[in-house]
C-alpha positions as CSV (number, residue, x, y, z in Angstrom):
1,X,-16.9,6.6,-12.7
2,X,-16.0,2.9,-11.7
3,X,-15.2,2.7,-8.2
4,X,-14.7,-0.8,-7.5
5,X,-14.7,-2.5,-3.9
6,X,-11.6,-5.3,-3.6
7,X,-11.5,-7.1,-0.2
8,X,-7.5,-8.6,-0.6
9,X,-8.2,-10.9,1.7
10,X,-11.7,-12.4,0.9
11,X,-14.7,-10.7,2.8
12,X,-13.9,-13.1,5.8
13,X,-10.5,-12.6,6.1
14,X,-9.7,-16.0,4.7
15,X,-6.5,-15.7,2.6
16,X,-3.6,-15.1,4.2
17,X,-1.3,-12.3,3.3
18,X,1.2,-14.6,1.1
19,X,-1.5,-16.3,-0.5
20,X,-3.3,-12.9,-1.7
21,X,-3.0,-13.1,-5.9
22,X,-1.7,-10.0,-6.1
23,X,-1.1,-9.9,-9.7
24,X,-4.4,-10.8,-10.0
25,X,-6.1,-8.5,-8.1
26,X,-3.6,-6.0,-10.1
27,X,-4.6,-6.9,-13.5
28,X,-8.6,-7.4,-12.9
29,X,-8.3,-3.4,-12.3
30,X,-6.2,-2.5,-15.2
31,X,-8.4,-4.7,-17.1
32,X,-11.5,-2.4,-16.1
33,X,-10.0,0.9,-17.3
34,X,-8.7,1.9,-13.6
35,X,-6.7,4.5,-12.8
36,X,-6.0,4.9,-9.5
37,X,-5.8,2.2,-6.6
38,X,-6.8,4.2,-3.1
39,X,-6.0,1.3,-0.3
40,X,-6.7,0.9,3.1
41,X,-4.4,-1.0,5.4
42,X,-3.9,-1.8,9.1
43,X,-0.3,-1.5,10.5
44,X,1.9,-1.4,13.4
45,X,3.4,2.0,14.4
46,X,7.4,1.8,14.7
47,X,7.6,5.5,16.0
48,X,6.3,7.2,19.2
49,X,5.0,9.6,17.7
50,X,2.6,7.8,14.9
51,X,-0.4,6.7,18.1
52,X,-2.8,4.0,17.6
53,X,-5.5,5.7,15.6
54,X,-3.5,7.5,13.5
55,X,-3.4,7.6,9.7
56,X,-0.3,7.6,7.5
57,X,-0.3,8.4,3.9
58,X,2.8,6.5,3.3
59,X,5.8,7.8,0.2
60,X,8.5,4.8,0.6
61,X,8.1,1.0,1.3
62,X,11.4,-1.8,2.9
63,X,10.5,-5.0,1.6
64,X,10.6,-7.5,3.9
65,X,8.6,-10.4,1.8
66,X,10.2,-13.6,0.3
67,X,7.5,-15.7,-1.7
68,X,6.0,-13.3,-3.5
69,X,5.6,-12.3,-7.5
70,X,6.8,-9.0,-7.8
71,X,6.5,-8.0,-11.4
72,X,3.7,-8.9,-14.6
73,X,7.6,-9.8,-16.7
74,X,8.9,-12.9,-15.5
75,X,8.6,-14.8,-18.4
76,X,6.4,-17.3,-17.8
77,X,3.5,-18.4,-20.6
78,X,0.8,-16.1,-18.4
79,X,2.9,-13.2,-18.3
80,X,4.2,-10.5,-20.7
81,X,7.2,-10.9,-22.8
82,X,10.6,-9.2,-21.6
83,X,12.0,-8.0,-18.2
84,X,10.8,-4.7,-16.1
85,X,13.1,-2.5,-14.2
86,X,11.0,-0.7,-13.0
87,X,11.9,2.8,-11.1
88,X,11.2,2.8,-7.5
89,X,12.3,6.2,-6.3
90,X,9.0,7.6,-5.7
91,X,6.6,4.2,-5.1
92,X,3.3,5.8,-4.2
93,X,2.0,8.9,-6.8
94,X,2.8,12.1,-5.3
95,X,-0.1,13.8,-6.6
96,X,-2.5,11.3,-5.3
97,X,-1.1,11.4,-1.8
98,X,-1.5,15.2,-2.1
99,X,-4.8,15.0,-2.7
100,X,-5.3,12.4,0.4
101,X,-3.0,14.1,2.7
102,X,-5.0,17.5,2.2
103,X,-8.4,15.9,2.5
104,X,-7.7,14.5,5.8
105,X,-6.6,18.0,6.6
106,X,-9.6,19.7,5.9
107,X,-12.2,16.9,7.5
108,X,-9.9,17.6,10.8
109,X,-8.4,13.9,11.0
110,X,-5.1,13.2,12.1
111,X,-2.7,12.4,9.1
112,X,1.1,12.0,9.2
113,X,1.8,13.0,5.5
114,X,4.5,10.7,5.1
115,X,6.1,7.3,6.3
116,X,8.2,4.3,5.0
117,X,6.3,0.9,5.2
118,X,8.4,-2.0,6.1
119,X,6.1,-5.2,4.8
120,X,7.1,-8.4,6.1
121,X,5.6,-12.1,4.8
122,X,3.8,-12.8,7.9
123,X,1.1,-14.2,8.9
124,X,2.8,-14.0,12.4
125,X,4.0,-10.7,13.7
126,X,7.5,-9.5,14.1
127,X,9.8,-10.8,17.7
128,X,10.9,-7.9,19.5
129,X,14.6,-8.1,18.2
130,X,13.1,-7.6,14.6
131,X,11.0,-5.3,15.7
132,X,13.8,-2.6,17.0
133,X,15.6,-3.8,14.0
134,X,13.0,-2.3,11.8
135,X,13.2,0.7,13.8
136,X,17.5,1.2,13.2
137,X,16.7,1.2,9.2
138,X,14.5,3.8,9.9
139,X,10.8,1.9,9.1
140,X,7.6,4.0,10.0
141,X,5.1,2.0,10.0
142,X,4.8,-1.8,9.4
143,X,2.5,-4.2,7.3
144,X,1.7,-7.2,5.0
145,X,0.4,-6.1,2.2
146,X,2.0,-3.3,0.6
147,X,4.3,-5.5,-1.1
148,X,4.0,-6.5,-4.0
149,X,0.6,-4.1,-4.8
150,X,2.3,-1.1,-4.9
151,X,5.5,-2.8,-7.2
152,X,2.3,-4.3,-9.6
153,X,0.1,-0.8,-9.7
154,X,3.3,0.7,-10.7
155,X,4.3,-2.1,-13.5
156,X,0.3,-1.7,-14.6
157,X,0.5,2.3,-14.8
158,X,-1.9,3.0,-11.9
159,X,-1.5,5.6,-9.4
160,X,-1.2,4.1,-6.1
161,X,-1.5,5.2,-2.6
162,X,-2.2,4.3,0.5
163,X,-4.4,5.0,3.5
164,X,-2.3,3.2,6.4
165,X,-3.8,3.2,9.7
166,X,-2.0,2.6,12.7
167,X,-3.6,0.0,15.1
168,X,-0.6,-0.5,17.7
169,X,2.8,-0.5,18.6
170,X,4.1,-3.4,16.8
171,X,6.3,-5.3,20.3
172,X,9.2,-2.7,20.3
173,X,8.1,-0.5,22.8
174,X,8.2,-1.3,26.3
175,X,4.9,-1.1,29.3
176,X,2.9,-1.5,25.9
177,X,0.8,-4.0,25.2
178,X,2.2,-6.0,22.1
179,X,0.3,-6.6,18.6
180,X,-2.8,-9.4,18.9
181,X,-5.9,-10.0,16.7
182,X,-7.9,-8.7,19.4
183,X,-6.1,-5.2,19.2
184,X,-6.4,-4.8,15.6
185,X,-9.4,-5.4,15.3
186,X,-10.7,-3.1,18.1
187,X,-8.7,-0.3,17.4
188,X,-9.8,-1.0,13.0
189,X,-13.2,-1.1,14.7
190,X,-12.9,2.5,16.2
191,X,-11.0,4.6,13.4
192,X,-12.4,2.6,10.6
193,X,-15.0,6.2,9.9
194,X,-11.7,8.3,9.3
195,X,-10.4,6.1,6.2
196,X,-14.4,6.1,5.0
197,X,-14.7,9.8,5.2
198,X,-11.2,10.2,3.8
199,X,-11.8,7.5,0.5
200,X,-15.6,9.3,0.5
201,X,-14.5,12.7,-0.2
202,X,-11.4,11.4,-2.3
203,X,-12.9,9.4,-5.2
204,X,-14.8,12.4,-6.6
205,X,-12.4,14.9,-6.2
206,X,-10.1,12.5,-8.1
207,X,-13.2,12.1,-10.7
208,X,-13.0,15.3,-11.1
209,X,-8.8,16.4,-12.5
210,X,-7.0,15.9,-15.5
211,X,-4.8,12.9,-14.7
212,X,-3.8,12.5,-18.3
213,X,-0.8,14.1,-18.9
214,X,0.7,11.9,-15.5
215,X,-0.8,8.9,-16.9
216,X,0.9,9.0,-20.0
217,X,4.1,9.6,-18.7
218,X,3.9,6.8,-16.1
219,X,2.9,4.8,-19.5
220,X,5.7,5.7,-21.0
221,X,7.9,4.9,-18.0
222,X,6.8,0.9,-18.0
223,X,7.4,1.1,-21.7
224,X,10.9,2.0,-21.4
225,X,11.7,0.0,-18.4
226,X,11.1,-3.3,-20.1
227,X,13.9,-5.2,-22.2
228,X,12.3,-7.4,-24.6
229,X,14.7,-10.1,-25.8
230,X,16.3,-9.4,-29.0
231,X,15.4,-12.1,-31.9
């Protein structure tokens, strides 16, 4: 069982969120055989009722990014022939987020079992008007990273999902401190053990089912989402 450790930003925290090579990253793990892509992620909580501390297995994503490569098919020399439409209903695999969302139940950690992910381009944080704006379209939870990974996992056929763990309340909410480095990292620092125990138990349990018969139709859903151009 290969159970690879990728650090998206560099082990110091060095690239910033635009600048990750997602595709990369993406392709390095299809290239290995991998089948599933379990990722942590800090985030701001847009609702009252997800606290700091609190994990989110997210099911939908609002993409907020605008410099990023989205997709493995656009053409160039380095990537593959055609153009992907790629369906994205149902971003995150279902079963996988099962399998999260009922780990965290058993080990006794508090787990909101869904959440839409807003990811914007950063590296700054969102102003307060974008903030509540994020809120009106009904975002969950917000981040940089989410897009493009889970776009590329999907174009690769890996099952994706994500371990999102709330760290503060973004700027929209009023007699609360607002999003700083500082708060991150303390509040990472102090619930980083749930999202160890969580991707602990996880992996082997994963190991352990039949994932073919899902892999082979997500296989089969790249394959007849790309248009190859007609000679």
């Amino acid at each position: 069982m290969l159970t690879p450790h990728l650090a998206r930003h560099g082990r110091q925290h060095t690239i910033a969120p635009t600048n990750v090579n997602y595709r990369a990253n993406i392709w390095a793990l299809k290239s290995e055989g991998c089948t599933h892509i379990l990722v942590t992620t800090a985030c701001g909580s847009l609702r009252e009722e997800i606290q700091p501390g609190d994990i989110v297995i997210v099911d939908q994503f609002i993409d907020r990014t605008t410099k990023r490569e989205q997709t493995f098919y656009d053409g160039g020399p380095s990537c593959l022939p055609g153009v992907c439409h790629i369906p994205m209903a149902e971003p995150f695999c279902a079963k996988t987020r099962e399998v999260l969302i009922d780990i965290a139940k058993r080990l006794g950690i508090k787990c909101h079992s869904k959440g839409a992910m807003i990811t914007i381009e950063g590296p700054r944080f969102s102003s307060k008007a974008e903030s509540q704006m994020f809120r009106l379209w009904g975002a969950d939870v917000i981040n940089m990273t989410t897009v493009p990974e889970v776009i590329l996992a999907k174009e690769a056929g890996i099952c994706y999902a994500s371990i999102a763990m709330a760290t503060d309340y973004d700027c929209w909410k009023e007699h609360e401190e607002a999003v700083s480095v500082d708060r991150v990292l303390k509040t990472l620092k102090e619930n980083a053990n749930k999202a160890t125990s969580i991707l602990l138990t996880a992996i082997p349990q994963i190991a352990a089912m039949d994932w073919t018969e899902l892999l082979q139709s997500m296989k089969s859903t790249v394959q007849l989402s790309v248009m190859l151009p007609k000679h």
